[in-house]
C-alpha positions, 0 to 999 in steps of 0.5 A: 500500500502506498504511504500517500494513503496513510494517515499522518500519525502513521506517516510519522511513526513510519518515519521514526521506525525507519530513521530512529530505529533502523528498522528494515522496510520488511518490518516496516510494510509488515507493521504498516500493513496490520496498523492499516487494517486496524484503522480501516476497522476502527474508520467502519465501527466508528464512522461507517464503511469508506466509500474510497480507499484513501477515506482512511487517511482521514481518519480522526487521531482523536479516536485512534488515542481513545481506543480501549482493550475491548476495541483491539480484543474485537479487531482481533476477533474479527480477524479471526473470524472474517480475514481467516488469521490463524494464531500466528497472524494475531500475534504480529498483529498485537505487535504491530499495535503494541509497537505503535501504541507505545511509540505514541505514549512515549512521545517518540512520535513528535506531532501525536501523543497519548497520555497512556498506552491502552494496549499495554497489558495486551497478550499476544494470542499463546502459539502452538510449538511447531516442531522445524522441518529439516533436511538429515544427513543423507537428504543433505548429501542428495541435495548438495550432489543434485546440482547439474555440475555442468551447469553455467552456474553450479560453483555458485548455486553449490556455495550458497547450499553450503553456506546455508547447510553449515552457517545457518544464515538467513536468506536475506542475510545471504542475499546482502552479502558483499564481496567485503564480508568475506575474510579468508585470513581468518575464515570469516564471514560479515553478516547482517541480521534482523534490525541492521545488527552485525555478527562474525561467524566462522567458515569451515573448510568446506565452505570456504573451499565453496566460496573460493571456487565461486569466486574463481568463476564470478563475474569481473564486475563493479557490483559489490554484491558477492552472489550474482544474478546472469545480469550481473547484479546482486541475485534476488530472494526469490532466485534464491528460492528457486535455486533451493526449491529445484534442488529439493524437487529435483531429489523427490522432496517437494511437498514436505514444505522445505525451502531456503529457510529450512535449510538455516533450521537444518544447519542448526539441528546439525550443529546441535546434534552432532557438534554438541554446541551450548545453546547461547553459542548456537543463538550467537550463530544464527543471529537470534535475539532470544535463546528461547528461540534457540531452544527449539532445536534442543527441543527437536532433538530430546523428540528425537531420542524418545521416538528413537527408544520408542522405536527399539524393538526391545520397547514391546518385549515384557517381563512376565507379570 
């Protein structure tokens, strides 16, 4: 949605999540688009249905201040039963106002200010644990040996398999890096992650065995970016994703919701299963910002162990009763 349709009070904290905070324009749109929704149900349950989508803009900050818990309890109750937003929707969307609304109560919004915030006490909606999907180790293999090793850009797609697999790094942060961020001296990579926070993690041989094939067949070219498209410009997301996406095809594992992402969840159930890494070392690695986080792939593998016992077939002999 364009910015010209926004309110003023949310032009501003726009301005203030994107100068202030350095928050990525990703977080942005996603804040703004759930802000924006909640507006348009305040606009209808206040004022009545806009006629023209650019009604909203004229929405009265008076009411926007005066909004109560039981007005956000019945925009997520709506949500939920009109748009079809699951739990995990919800819970951003309590983000996105609890953001919103305490940006306003501490003035960090100079022309709009509340003098309490009323969502303070509001509960995210509580989430089911979802267990990662990950690739295992002979998946992996297949994976890594899917690629057509004749192919114009096999040195390429190969390293970004292999960056993912061992570093764990998210698909945006393989995207941004640049030829800069990698240091063989030490075997280092230069991330940066969620909220433009940098982080240093470490190659192993493989992968900087990867990365210098790569680099002996890229492109001569100004562009800084280390991976790049056949324009010669920094590749995309969503190559990325097509490149992931036709090699797990490609080993007969479409359908089982695997992509880029999960291959960041496999490298960190790897690295917890067999390299026995404490879980803040592991949390430092992917670049979260909470253990708890973390903690899923220790969660993930106790699950393993039981069904592993469940499944010896000594589990259903039985001493006499």
């Amino acid at each position: 949605m364009s910015e010209k349709l926004f309110p003023d009070y949310l032009t501003e904290y726009v301005y203030y999540l994107r100068d202030i905070r350095n928050r990525s324009e990703h977080t942005i749109t996603a804040y703004t688009t759930d802000l924006m929704l909640f507006f348009e149900y305040l606009y209808e349950e206040k004022i009545g249905r806009p006629e023209r989508e650019e009604d909203v803009a004229s929405l009265p900050f008076e009411i926007v201040s005066l909004v109560t818990l039981r007005d956000v309890y019945a925009f997520l109750s709506w949500s939920a039963r009109d748009q079809g937003n699951n739990d995990r929707t919800r819970a951003r969307k309590v983000s996105s106002l609890r953001g919103f609304y305490s940006a306003l109560a501490q003035g960090k919004i100079v022309s709009y200010t509340i003098a309490r915030d009323p969502v303070a006490n509001l509960e995210k909606p509580k989430l089911k644990k979802i267990q990662p999907k990950y690739l295992d180790l002979d998946d992996i293999r297949k994976l890594v040996t899917s690629l057509d090793t004749e192919g114009r850009f096999y040195r390429r797609d190969f390293c970004i398999l292999m960056l993912f697999l061992n570093c764990g790094m998210r698909l945006s942060e393989l995207v941004g890096m640049n030829l800069s961020d990698v240091n063989f001296e030490d075997r280092s990579i230069r991330l940066l992650g969620k909220g433009n926070k940098e982080r240093i993690i470490h190659m192993n041989e493989g992968c900087a065995e990867a990365v210098t094939d790569y680099l002996g067949v890229r492109p001569v070219c100004d562009e800084k970016a280390l991976f790049l498209s056949n324009r010669k410009t920094r590749i995309t997301p969503r190559r990325v994703e097509q490149i992931v996406t036709d090699a797990i095809n490609k080993i007969g594992l479409d359908g089982r919701g695997l992509s880029a992402h999960k291959l960041r969840h496999t490298a960190a159930t790897l690295m917890y299963q067999y390299g026995n890494v404490d879980p803040l070392v592991l949390k430092e690695i992917l670049g979260h910002q909470s253990v708890a986080t973390t903690e899923i792939y220790t969660h993930l593998t106790n699950e393993n162990i039981r069904t592993a016992l469940d499944s010896n077939p000594m589990g259903d002999v039985h001493g006499k009763g």
